[in-house]
C-alpha positions in Angstrom: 20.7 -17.7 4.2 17.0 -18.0 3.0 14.7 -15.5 4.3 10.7 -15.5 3.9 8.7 -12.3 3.5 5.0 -12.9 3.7 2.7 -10.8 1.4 -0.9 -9.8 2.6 -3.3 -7.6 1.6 -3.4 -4.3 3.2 -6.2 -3.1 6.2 -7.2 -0.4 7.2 -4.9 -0.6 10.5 -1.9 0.0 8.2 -2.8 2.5 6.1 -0.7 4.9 8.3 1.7 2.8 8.3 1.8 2.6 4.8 1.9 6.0 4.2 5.1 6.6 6.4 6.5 3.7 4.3 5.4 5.5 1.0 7.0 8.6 2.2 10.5 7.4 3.6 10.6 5.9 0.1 10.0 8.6 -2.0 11.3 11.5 0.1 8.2 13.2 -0.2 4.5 12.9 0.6 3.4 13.0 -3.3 2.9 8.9 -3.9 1.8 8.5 -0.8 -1.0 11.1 -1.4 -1.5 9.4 -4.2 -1.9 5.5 -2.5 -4.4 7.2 -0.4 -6.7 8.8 -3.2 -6.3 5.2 -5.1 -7.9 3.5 -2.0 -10.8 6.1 -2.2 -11.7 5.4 -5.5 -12.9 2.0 -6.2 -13.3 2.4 -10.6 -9.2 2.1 -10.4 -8.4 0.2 -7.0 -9.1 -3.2 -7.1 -7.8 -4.4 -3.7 -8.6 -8.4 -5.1 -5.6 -7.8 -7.8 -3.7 -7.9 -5.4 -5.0 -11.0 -3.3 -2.2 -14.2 -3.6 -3.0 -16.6 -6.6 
């Protein structure tokens, strides 16, 4: 069976999302902490890296 997954850029609406994600992941709050202070600092976030080619 073939299944699709479709990749998108992140908004703003998911970020909690996200984080909830990050953390049932990890088991801990630490790399989701750390997504969040990525998004806040744009020198080493660049959300376009990670647009679709």
């Amino acid at each position: 069976m073939t299944k699709k997954i479709l990749l998108r850029q992140e908004t703003t609406a998911d970020f909690d999302e996200v984080f909830e994600l990050n953390r049932a992941a990890f088991g801990q709050d630490n790399e989701a902490k750390l997504v969040v202070a990525l998004r806040g600092n744009p020198d080493v976030f660049v959300p376009e890296l990670s647009e679709p080619v």
